[in-house]
N, C-alpha and C positions, 0 to 999 in steps of 0.2 A: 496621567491621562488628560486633564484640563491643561496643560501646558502644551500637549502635545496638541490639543485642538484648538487653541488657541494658535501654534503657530501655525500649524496647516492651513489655519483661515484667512492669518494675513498672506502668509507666502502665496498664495494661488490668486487670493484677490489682487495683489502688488503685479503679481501676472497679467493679470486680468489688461490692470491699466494702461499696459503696453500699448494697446489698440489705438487709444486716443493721441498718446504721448508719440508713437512713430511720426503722426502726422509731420511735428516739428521737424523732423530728418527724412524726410520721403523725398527732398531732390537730394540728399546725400548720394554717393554709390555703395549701392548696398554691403556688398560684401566685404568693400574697405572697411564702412561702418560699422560693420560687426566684428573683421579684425581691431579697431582701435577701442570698441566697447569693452571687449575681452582683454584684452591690454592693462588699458585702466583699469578693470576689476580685477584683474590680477596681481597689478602694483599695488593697489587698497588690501587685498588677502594677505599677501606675502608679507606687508607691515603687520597684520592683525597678529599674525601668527608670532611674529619677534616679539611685539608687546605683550602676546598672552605667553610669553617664553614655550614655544612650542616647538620643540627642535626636530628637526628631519626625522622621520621613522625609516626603515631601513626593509625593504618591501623585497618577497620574495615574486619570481617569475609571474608565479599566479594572480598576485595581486597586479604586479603592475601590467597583466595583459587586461586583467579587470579595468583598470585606471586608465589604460590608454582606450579601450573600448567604450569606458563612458563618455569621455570625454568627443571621442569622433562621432558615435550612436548621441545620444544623449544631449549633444551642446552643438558642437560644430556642424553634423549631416540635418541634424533636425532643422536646427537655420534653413540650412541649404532647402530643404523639402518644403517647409514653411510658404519660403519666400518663392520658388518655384512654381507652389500649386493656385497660393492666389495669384501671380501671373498668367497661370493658366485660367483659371476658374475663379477670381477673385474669392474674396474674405471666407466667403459662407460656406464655402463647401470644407477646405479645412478645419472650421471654427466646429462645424458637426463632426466632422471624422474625430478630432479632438475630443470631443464631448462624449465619444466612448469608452475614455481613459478608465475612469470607474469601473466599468465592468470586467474591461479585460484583467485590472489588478485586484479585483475580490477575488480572483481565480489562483492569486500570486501564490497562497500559501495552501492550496492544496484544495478541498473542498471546502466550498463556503457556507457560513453558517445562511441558513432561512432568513432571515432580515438582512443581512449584508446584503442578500445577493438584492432581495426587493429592491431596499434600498438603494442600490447600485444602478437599477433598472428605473428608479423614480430620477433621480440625476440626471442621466443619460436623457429621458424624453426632457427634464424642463433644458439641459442645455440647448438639446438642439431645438425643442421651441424658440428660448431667448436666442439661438444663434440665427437660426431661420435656412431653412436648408437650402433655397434658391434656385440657382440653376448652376450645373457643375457638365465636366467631359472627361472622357477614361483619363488623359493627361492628369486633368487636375486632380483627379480621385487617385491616382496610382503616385502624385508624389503626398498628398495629403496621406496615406497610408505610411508610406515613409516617414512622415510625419510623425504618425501616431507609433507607430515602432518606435523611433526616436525617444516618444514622451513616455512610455514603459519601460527601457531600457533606464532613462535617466534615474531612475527609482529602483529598479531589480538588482542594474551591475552593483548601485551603492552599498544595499545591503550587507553582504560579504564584506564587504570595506569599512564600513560603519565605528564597529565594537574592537579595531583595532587603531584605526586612524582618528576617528570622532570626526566631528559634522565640518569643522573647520578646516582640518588638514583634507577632508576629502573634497570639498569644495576650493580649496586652494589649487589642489596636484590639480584637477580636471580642469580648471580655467587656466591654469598656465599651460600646460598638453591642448588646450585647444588653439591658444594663439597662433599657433605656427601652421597648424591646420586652416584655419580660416585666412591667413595669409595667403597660403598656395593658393585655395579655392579663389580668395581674390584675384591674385594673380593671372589663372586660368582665366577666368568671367570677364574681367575690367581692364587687365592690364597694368599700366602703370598711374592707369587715371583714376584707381580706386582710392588714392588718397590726396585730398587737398584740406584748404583749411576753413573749419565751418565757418559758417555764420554764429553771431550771438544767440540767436533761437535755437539751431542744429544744437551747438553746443552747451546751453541747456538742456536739452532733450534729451542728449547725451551721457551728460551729468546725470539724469534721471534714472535712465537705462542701465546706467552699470552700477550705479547705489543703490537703490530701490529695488530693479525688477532683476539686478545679477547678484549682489553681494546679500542686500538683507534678505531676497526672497530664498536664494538657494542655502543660507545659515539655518535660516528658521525652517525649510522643507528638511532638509537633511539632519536638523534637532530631532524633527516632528516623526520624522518614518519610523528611526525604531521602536517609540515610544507605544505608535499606535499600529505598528504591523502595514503591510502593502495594501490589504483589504479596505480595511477605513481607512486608512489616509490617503488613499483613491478617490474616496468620496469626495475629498476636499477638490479636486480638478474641476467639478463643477459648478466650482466660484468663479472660474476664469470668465464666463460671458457676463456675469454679474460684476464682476469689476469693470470690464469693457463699459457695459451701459452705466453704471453710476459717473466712468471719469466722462465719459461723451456728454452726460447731462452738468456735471460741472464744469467742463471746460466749452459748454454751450456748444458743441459739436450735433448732439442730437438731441431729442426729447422722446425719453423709451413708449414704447406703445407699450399697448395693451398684454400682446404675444409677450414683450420683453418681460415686464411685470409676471406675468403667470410663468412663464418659464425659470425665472428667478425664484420666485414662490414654488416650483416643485425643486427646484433643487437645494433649499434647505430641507425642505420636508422629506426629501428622500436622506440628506444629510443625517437628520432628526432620527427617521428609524434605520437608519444603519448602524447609528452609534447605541439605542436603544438595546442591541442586542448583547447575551449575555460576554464577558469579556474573560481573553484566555485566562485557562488556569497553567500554575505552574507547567502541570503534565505536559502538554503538546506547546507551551512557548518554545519559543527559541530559545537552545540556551547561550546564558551571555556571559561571559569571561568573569571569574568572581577576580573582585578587587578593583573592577575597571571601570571609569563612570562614563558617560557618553559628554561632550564636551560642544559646546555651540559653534538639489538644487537652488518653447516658442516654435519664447519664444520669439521667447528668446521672442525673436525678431518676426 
């Protein structure tokens, strides 16, 4: 349980700081830039996995309709919807759609206990205080919902996949299934001008992006779910504007107001009693394959 909230907390917050860090690749082209992010992190997985000797598993139909769904829903179309909706409607209006992650996933496991759901519903308002709801249009709300599908899906398809592949191999399969995906999308969008060659800052940022906010956040997210169930580890989604404004104040980008502060403040505290509630018993867990241990997921963009 402390392991799994432990990772939950960095992996969402590592999210988080995506916000600040894009700045360094905002005249990148987008879509190349997130083929070559996913690229990268997939060259990084695919070694993890030879070192941790972890040899190909052998996936039936079902799983890998699962694995390719994650990986489109989940990584690649979320991108797409992402970056789509704050073109339509900049940051804010996605950054709230987002910030109802929490509540639609206390709903994942069937009825939620009484503090979950509070819980869930204390998240929800501090994100969208810290995110600040702004001004938005049906565009930008209708792919920001896309969005939010996307960041449900990347947590739900896993499950099922979880307790047979473990956190590594399923984070490996979805980032290589996505590259090719975000290639086409590139393709479509940019052309052939979606890829040239960064700058030293881009390519920092870069670096950043696919070590940080792709490889260690999605190891530690996908350690963390089965541990702690879809319900709470939902909650943890609510760190993502809380890392936005910590890295904007360390990288001198901004200086959080007031709103930010208190909306950070309810979203541990909603954090606090969600996890305060009492925790499954054998009876209604999941059951998990005896003999088998679990092994170590924008936003993205």
């Amino acid at each position: 349980m402390r392991s799994g909230v432990a990772g939950a907390t960095v992996a969402m917050f590592c999210v988080g700081t995506l916000a600040g860090v894009s700045d360094l690749v905002g005249n990148y082209p987008v879509y190349g830039g997130q083929a070559v992010r996913y690229l990268a992190a997939a060259v990084i997985l695919v070694a993890v996995t030879r070192v941790m000797g972890l040899r190909f598993v052998r996936l039936t139909p079902r799983e890998w309709l699962l694995l390719g769904a994650l990986a489109l829903t989940g990584l690649a179309l979320f991108n797409v919807f992402v970056v789509e909706s704050t073109r339509a409607a900049g940051p804010a209006l996605v950054g709230t759609v987002l910030g109802t992650v929490p509540l639609w996933l206390s709903f994942a496991g069937g009825r939620p206990a009484p503090r979950l759901l509070v819980g869930a519903t204390v998240v929800v308002a501090g994100a969208t205080l810290a995110t600040g709801l702004g001004s938005g249009n049906l565009p930008g709300l209708l792919w920001a919902l896309g969005a939010l599908a996307g960041e449900v899906c990347f947590s739900l398809l896993a499950l099922p996949l979880l307790p047979k592949l473990g956190a590594i191999r399923v984070s490996t399969y979805a980032t290589v299934l996505a590259v090719p995906m975000l290639a086409v999308i590139g393709l479509v969008e940019e052309g052939t001008g979606m890829f040239r060659v960064p700058t030293p800052a881009e390519a920092l940022g870069f670096g950043y992006l696919t070590v940080v906010v792709t490889v260690v956040a999605f190891l530690l997210w996908y350690t963390s779910l089965p541990k702690l169930g879809p319900g709470r580890a939902g909650l943890f989604a609510g760190l993502i504007p809380v890392g936005a404004i910590v890295t904007g104040l360390v990288l001198g980008l901004a200086t959080p107001s007031a709103y930010d502060l208190a909306g950070a403040g309810l979203v541990i505290a909603g954090i606090l009693v969600g996890l305060s509630g009492p925790r499954r018993t054998p009876e209604n867990a999941p059951a998990q394959p005896k003999g088998r241990t679990m092994t170590s997921k924008g936003v993205p963009f």
